[in-house]
C-alpha positions as CSV (number, residue, x, y, z in Angstrom):
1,X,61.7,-57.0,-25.8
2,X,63.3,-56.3,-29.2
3,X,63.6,-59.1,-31.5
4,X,67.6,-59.2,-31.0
5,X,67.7,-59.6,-27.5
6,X,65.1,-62.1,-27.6
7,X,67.2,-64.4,-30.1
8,X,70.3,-63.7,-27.8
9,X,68.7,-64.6,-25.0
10,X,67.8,-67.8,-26.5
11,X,71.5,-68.6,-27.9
12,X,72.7,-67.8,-24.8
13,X,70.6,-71.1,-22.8
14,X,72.4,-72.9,-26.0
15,X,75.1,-75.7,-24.9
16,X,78.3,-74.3,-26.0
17,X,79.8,-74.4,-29.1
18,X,76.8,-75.5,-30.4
19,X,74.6,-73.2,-33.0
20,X,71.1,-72.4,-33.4
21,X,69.7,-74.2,-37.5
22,X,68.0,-71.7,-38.9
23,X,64.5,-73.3,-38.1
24,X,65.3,-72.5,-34.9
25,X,66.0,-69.1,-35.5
26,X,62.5,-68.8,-37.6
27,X,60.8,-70.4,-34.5
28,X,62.4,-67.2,-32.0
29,X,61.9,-64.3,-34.8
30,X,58.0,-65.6,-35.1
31,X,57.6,-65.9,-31.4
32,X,58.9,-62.7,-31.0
33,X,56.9,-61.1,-33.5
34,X,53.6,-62.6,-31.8
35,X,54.9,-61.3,-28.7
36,X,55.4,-57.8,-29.7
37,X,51.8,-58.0,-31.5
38,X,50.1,-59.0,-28.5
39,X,51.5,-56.0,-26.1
40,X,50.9,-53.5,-29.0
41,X,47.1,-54.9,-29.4
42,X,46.9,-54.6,-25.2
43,X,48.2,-51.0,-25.9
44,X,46.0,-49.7,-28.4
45,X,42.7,-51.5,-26.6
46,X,44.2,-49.7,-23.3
47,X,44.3,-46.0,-25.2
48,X,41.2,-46.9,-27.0
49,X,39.2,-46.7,-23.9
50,X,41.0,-43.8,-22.4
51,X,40.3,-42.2,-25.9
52,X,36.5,-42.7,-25.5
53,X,36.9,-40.6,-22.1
54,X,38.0,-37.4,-23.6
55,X,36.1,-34.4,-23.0
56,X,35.8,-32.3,-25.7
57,X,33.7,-29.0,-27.5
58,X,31.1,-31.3,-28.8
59,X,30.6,-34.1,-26.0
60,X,27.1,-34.3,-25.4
61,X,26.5,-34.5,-21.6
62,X,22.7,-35.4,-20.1
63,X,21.6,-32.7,-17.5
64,X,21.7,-33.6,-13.5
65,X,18.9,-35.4,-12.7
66,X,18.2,-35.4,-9.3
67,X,16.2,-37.4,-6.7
68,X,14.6,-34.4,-4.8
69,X,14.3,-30.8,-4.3
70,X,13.7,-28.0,-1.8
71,X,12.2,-25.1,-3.1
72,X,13.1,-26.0,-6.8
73,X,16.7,-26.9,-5.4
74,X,17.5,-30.1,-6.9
75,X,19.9,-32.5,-4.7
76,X,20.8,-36.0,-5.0
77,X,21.5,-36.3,-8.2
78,X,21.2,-40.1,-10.1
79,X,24.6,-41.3,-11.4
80,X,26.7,-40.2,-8.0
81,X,27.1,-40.9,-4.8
82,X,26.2,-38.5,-1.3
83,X,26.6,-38.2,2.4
84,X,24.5,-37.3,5.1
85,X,26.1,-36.7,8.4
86,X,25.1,-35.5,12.0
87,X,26.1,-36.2,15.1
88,X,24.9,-39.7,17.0
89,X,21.3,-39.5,17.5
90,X,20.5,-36.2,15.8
91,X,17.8,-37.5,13.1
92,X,19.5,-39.0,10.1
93,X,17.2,-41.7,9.4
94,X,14.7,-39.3,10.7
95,X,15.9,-37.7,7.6
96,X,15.8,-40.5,5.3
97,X,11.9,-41.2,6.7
98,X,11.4,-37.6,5.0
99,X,12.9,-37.9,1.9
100,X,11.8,-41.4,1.3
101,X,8.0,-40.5,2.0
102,X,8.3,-38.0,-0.4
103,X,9.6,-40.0,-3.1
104,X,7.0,-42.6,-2.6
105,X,4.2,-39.7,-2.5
106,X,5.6,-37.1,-4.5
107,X,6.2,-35.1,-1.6
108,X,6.7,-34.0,1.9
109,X,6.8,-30.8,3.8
110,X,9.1,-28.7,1.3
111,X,11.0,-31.8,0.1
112,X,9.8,-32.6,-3.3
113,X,10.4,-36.0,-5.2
114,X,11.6,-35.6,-9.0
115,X,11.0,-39.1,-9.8
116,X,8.2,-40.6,-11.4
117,X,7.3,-44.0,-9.0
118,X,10.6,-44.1,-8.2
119,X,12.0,-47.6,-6.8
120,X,13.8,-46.8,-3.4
121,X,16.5,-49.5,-1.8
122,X,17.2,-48.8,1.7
123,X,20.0,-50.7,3.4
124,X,20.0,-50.9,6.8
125,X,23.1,-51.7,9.0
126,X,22.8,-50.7,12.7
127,X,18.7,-50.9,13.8
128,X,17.4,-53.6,15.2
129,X,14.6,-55.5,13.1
130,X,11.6,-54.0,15.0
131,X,13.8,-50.3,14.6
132,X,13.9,-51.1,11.0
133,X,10.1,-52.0,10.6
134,X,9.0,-48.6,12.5
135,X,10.6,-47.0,9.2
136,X,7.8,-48.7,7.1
137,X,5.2,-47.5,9.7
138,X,6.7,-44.3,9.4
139,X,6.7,-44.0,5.8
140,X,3.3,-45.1,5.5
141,X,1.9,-42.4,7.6
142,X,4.1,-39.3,6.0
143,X,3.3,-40.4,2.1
144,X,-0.5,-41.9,2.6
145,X,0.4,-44.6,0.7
146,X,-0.9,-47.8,1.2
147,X,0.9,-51.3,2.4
148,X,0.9,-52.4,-1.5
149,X,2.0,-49.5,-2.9
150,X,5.2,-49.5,-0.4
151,X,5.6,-52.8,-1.1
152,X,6.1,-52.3,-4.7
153,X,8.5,-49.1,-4.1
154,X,10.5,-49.4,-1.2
155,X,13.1,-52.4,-0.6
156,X,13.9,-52.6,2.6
157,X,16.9,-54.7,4.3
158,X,18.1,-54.9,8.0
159,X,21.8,-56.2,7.4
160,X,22.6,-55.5,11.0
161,X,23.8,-59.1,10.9
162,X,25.9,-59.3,8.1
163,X,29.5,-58.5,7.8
164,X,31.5,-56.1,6.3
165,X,33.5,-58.2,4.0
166,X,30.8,-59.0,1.8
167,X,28.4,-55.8,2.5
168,X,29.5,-54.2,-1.0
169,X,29.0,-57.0,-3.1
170,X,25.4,-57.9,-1.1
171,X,24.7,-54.1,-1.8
172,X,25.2,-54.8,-5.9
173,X,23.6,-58.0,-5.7
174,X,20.4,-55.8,-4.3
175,X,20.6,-53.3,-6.6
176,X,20.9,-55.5,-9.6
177,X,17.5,-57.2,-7.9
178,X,15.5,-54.4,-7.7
179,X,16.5,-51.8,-10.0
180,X,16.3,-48.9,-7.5
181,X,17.0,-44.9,-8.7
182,X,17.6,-44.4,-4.8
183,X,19.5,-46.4,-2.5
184,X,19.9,-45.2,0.9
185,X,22.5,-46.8,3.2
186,X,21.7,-45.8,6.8
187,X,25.5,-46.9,8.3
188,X,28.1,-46.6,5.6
189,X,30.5,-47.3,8.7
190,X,29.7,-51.0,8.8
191,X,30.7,-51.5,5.2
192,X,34.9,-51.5,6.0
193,X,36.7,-53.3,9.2
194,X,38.0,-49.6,10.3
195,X,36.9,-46.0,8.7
196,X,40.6,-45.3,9.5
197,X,42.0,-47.3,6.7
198,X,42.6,-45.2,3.9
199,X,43.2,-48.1,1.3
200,X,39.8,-49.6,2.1
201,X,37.8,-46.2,2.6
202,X,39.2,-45.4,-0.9
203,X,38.4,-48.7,-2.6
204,X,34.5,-48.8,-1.1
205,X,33.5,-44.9,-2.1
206,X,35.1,-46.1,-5.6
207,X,33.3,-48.9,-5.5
208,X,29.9,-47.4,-4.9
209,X,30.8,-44.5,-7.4
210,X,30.9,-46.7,-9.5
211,X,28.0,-48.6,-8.6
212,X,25.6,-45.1,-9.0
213,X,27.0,-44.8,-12.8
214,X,26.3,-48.4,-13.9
215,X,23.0,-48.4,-12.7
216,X,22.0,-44.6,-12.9
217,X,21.0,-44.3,-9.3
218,X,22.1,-41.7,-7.0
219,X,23.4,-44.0,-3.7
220,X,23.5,-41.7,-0.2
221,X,25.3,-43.1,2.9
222,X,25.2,-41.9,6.0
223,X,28.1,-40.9,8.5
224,X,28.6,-39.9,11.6
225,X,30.5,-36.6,12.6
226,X,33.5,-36.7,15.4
227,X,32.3,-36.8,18.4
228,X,34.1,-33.2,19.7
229,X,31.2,-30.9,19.6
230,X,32.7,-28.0,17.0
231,X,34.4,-30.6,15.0
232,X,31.6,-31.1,11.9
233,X,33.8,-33.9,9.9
234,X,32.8,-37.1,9.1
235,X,34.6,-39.8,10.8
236,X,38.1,-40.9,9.6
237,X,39.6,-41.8,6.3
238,X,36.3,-42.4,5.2
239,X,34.6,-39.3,6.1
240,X,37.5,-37.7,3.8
241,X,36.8,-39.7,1.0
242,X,33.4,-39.4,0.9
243,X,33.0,-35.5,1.7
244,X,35.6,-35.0,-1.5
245,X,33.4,-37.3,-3.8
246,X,30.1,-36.8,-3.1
247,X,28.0,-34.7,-5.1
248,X,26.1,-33.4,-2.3
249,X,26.8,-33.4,1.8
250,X,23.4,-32.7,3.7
251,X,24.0,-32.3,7.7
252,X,20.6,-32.9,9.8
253,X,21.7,-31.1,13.3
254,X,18.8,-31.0,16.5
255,X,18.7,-28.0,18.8
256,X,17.4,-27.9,22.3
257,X,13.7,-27.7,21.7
258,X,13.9,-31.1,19.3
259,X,13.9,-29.7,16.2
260,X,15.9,-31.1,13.6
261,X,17.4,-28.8,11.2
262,X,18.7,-30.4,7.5
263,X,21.5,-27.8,5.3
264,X,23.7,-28.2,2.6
265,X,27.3,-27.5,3.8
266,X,28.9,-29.0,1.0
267,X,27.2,-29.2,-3.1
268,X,28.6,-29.6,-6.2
269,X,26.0,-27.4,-7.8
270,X,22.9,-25.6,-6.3
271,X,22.9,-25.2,-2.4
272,X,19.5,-26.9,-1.2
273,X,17.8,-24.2,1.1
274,X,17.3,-25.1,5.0
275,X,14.3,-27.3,6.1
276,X,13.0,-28.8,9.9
277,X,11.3,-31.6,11.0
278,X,10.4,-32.6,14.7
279,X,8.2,-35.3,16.4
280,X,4.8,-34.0,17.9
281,X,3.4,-35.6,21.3
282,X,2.8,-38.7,19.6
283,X,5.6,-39.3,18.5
284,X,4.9,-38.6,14.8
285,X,7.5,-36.7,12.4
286,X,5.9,-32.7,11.6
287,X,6.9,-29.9,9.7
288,X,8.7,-27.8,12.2
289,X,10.0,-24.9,9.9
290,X,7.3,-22.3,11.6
291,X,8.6,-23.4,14.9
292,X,12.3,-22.6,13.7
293,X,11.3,-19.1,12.5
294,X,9.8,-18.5,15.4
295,X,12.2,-20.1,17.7
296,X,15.3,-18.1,15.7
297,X,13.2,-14.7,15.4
298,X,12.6,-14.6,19.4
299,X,17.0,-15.9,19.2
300,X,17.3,-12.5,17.1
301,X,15.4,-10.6,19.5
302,X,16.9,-11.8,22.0
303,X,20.3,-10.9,21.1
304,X,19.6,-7.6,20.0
305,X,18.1,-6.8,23.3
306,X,21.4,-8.2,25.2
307,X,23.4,-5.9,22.6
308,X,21.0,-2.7,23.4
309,X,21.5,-3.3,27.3
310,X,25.0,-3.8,26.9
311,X,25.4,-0.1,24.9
312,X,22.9,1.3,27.5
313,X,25.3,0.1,30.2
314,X,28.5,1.6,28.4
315,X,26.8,4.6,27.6
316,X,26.1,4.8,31.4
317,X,29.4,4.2,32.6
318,X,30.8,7.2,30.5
319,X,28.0,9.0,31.3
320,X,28.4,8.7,34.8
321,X,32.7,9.3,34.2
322,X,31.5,13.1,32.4
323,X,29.2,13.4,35.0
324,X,31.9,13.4,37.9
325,X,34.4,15.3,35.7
326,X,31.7,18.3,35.2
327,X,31.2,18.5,39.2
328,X,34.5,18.5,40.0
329,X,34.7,21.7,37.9
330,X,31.8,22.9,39.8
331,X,28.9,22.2,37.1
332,X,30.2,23.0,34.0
333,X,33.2,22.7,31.8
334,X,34.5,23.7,28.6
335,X,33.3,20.6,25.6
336,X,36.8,21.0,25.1
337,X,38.0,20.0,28.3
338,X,35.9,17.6,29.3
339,X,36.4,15.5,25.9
340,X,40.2,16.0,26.5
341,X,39.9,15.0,30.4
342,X,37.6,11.6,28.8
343,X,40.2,10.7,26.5
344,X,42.6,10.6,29.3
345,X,40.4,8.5,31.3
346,X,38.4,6.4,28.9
347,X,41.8,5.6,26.8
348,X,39.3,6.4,23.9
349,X,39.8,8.9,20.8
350,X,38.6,12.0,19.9
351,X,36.0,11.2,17.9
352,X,34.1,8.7,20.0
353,X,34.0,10.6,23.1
354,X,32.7,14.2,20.8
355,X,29.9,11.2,19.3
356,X,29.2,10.3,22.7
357,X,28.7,13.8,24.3
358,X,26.6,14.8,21.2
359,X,24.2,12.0,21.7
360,X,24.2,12.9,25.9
361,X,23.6,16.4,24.5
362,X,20.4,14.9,22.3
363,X,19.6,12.6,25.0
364,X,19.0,15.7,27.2
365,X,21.2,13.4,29.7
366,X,23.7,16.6,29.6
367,X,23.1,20.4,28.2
368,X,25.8,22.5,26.2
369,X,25.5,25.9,25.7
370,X,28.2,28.3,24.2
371,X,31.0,25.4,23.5
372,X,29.8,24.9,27.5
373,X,28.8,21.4,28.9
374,X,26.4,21.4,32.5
375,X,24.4,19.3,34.4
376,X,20.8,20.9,34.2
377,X,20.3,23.4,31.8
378,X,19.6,25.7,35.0
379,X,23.4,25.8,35.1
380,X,24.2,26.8,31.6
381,X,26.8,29.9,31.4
382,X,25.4,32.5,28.4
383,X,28.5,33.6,27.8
C-alpha cells in the first residue's frame, strides 16, 4: 500500500471535521514505512532462495548414484523417488526380496548392490505379520547373511495396521530413525484415502520427493497396474503421478511356467537390461534367466515353424491353382498365360505370381522349358 493511501485511509476513519496533529501523521508515515520494509525484506528472502536454484554453466552437480545395477546398468538412484508395478500377485515383493538380498550381500543373481553396508528401510503395508517375517527368512537365505548382520541392515515394519492419514509422517519419523540409503514401500496405495484423488496423489509423491533429497536416499514404492489385462498403467491419479516423477519404473510381470520377469519400461537415464527369478520345489526364490532363454528360444522356434507351415500351405494352394490351370490346357501352357490366368484368379500381381512359379520351377514342383510350363518334365514341348 503506498504511503498516501495509507494516510488517507486513516483520515478517512477520522470523525468529521476533525484533523489528524501532525504526531499523528508521523505515527501513519512510520508505520507505513515499516510496512513497506517488511514485504520488501519477505520479497528479496523469497528471490533469494529461488536465486540459489538457478542452473547455470558452472553449477557443479554430483553424478547419479545409484542403489543397484544389472549388468553395469545402474537403477535406483539415491536422492529420487521409483515405482515398481505388476499386476496383483505377480512377484513385487518377490522382487524387493531380490534386490534387498543383494544390497545386504553385495549381490544376487545379476542384480548387483552399489552400496557399501547399506542401511535398507522396508515399509510394509498389506502382509500379514507372519507374511512380513517370511521376508526376513527370505533374505537370509538369498544374501548368507547371518541374523545379526540383518539386524543391523535391514528395518523392517508391518504397518498393515496403521492408517493413511499419518503413514507419511510415520514414514519420515523412520527414516529420520534409521538413516536408511533405501527405503522400500511395498503398498504405496495405503498411504492416501483414494489413488483417485489427484490433490492428495500430488501432495504424497511431493512429499516423498522430497523426503529422498533431504535424506539422500532413493525411496521405491510399489503399485499395482489396472486390472484390464493389456492396460500396463499404474492405478489412478497416483499411478500418473508417480510414473511422471520417478526416476526409474521397473515392471516384474510372471508368465505361465512361474517365471517372473523384471524390465525397465520407463528410466530417466540407462535402461536396466531384463532379469528372472522363480521359486524352485521348495519354494525358494532361483535364478530363472536360463529357463527364460530357453523357454523364449523354443517360443522363437516355435513361431518360426507356425510361419514356415503357413508359407508351405500358401505355396500349396497356388501350387495346386497352376496345377489345374496347366491340365486344363492339356499339360502345358505358355509362362505367359498361366501367370496372366493366376493373376486373374489369385487377385495377385505380376511379380509375385513370376517369384512364385520360379521357385516351383527350382522346386522341381513344375518344369519350364522354352517360355513353356508342364507337369513332368516328360511333357515339356522343345519347341
Amino acid at each position: 500500500m503506498k504511503i498516501e493511501e495509507f494516510v488517507n485511509a486513516q483520515a478517512g476513519q477520522q470523525p468529521a471535521g476533525q484533523m489528524l496533529n501532525l504526531k499523528a501523521v508521523e505515527d501513519i508515515v512510520s508505520a507505513a514505512a515499516q510496512m513497506t520494509t517488511a514485504e520488501e525484506q519477505k520479497r528479496q528472502e523469497r528471490l533469494a532462495l529461488l536465486r540459489g536454484l538457478r542452473v547455470t554453466t558452472q553449477t557443479v552437480v554430483e553424478p547419479e548414484q545409484y542403489a543397484l545395477s544389472v549388468d553395469g546398468v545402474g537403477f535406483f538412484a539415491l536422492d529420487d523417488i521409483h515405482g515398481l508395478k505388476s499386476k496383483q500377485k505377480a512377484g513385487k515383493t518377490t522382487v524387493f526380496k531380490v534386490c534387498t538380498a543383494a544390497l545386504m550381500g553385495g549381490g544376487q543373481f545379476r542384480v548387483k548392490s552399489e552400496l557399501t553396508e547399506p542401511t535398507v528401510l522396508w515399509l510394509d503395508t498389506e502382509q500379514k505379520p507372519a507374511d512380513v517375517k517370511g521376508i526376513i527368512d527370505d533374505v537370509i537365505r538369498l544374501s548368507g547373511r547371518d541374523a545379526e548382520y540383518i539386524d543391523k541392515y535391514l528395518k523392517l515394519f508391518q504397518l498393515r495396521k496403521m492408517n493413511y492419514e499419518t503413514l507419511i509422517s510415520d514414514t519420515r519419523l523412520l527414516i529420520e530413525d534409521c538413516s536408511p540409503q533405501v527405503v522400500l514401500i511395498d503398498g504405496v496405495v495405503e498411504f492416501v484415502a483414494s489413488f483417485n484423488d489427484e490433490q492428495t496423489s500430488r501432495k504424497l509423491i511431493k512429499d516423498l520427493m522430497m523426503l529422498a533429497e533431504e535424506f539422500h536416499c532413493a525411496i521405491v514404492c510399489v503399485l499395482h497396474e489396472n486390472k484390464a489385462v493389456d492396460d500396463q498403467n499404474m492405478r489412478g491419479h497416483l499411478g500418473t503421478v508417480l510414473s511422471q516423477k520417478a526416476g526409474t519404473v521397473l515392471q516384474c510381470q510372471k508368465d505361465a511356467t512361474g517365471v517372473i520377469t523384471v524390465s525397465c519400461p520407463d528410466s530417466r537415464h540407462g535402461q536396466m537390461p531384463e532379469w528372472s527369478i522363480r521359486f524352485d520345489e521348495q519354494g525358494h526364490i532361483i535364478d530363472a534367466d536360463l529357463q527364460r532363454q530357453q523357454r523364449l528360444q523354443a517360443i522363437r522356434e516355435e513361431k518360426a515353424a507356425k510361419r514356415e507351415a503357413e508359407k508351405e500351405q500358401m505355396l500349396q494352394q497356388r501350387l495346386d491353382i497352376a496345377q489345374r490351370i496347366i491340365n486344363k490346357h492339356g499339360g502345358s501352357i505358355l509362362r505367359s498365360e498361366l501367370t496372366k490366368t493366376m493373376e486373374q484368379q489369385t487377385h495377385l500381381d505380376r511379380s509375385t505370381i513370376s517369384r512364385f512359379i520360379s521357385k516351383m520351377v527350382t522346386d522341381g514342383k513344375l518344369f519350364e522349358a522354352n517360355k513353356t510350363i508342364t507337369l513332368t518334365a516328360q511333357t515339356a514341348c522343345p519347341f
